[in-house]
C-alpha positions in Angstrom: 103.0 92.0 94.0 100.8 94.6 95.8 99.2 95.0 98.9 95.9 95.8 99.6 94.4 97.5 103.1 90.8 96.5 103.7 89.7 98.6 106.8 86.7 99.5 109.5 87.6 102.8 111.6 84.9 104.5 113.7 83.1 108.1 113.1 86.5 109.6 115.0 89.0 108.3 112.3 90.2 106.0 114.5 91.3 102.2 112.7 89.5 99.5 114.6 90.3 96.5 112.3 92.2 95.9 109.5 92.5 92.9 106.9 95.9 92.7 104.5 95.4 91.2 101.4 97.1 90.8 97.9 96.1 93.5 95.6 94.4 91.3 93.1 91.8 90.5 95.8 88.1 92.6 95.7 87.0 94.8 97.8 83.8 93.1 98.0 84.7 89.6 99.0 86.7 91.2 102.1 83.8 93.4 103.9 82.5 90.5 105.9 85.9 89.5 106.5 87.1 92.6 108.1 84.1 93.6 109.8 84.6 89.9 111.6 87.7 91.3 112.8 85.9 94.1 114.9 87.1 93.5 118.5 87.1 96.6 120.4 87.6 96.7 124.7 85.7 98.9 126.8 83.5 98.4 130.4 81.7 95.2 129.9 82.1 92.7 127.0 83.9 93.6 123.8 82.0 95.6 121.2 82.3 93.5 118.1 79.5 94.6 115.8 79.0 98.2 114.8 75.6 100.0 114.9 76.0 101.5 111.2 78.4 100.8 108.3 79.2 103.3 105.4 80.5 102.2 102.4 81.6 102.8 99.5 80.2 101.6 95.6 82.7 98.9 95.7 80.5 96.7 98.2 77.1 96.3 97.6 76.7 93.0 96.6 73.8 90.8 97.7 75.8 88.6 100.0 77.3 91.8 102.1 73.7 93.3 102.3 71.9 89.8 103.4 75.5 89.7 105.9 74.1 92.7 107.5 71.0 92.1 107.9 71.1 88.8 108.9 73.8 90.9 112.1 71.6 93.0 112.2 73.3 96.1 110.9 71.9 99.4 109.2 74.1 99.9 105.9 74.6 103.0 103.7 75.8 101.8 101.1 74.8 103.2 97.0 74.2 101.2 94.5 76.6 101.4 91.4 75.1 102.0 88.2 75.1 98.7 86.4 73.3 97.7 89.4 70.8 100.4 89.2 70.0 99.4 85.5 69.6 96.1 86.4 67.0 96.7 89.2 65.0 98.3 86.6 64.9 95.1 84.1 64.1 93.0 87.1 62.2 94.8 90.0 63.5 93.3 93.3 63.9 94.8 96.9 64.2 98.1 96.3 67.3 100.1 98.2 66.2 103.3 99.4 68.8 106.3 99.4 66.8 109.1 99.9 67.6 112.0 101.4 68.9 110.8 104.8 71.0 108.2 103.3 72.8 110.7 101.5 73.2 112.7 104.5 75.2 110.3 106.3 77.1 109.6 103.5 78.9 113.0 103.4 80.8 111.1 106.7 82.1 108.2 104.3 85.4 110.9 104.3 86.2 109.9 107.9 87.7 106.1 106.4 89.8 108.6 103.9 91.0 110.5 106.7 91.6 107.7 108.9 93.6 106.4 105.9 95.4 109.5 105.4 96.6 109.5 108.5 98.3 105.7 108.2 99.8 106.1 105.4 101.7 109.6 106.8 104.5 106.9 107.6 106.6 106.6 104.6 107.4 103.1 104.9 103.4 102.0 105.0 102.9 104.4 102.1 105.0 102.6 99.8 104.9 99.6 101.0 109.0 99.2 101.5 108.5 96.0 104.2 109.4 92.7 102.3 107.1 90.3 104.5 103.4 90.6 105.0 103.9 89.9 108.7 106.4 93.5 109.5 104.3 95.4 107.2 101.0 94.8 109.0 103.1 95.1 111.8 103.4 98.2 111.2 100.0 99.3 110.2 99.2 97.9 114.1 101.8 100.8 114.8 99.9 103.3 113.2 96.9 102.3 114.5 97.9 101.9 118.1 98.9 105.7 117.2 96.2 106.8 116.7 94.1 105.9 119.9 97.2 107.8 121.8 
């Protein structure tokens, strides 16, 4: 069976919560899940909720857009295609990615980089841990790494 990373870093590449899944499970049905986990220290109370999220086509449904706007969170976030085709049989809310939008997507690389940079170690790479349990473990390693 694989494994499957579902992650939230900030605009620094920095991991900031993580969900481990089976690799069966969607992309989709995780994002409110690990943006839940959000729990970061600092002066005051903990930040939980971000400001902005940027995502990729594999999470635009309906029920992570109405998540985010019922927290109150901007999203950049295209539409896939199907979608897109779909929106034009039925006219609904319209989702504007104009110019800006696109803009701020060029930073969508910083999750890939953030990424990158976990997998470097070997063993989270290719998944060599047996259990669940060491092998986010580890990932907390790799994390905790980079913050240091």
């Amino acid at each position: 069976m694989t494994t499957k990373i579902h992650l939230v870093c900030d605009g620094q590449a920095r991991a900031l919560a993580f969900v481990l899944t089976g690799g069966q499970i969607a992309d989709t049905s995780m994002f409110t899940d690990t943006l839940d986990e959000i729990h970061v220290r600092g002066r005051g109370p903990a930040r939980t909720r971000p400001d902005r999220v940027l995502a990729d086509k594999g999470y635009p449904s309906k029920k992570n857009r109405a998540w985010l706007r019922e927290h109150g969170i901007k999203a950049t976030i295209p539409e896939r295609d199907d979608q897109i085709a779909h929106r034009r049989k039925r006219p609904g809310r319209p989702i504007n990615f104009g110019l800006e939008q696109q803009q701020r997507y060029k930073g969508r690389n910083v999750v890939e980089r953030c990424f990158s940079f976990i997998k470097q170690w070997r063993g989270l790479a290719s998944r060599y841990d047996k259990t669940a349990t060491s092998y986010a473990a580890g990932l907390n390693l790799a994390a905790a790494l980079q913050w240091i």
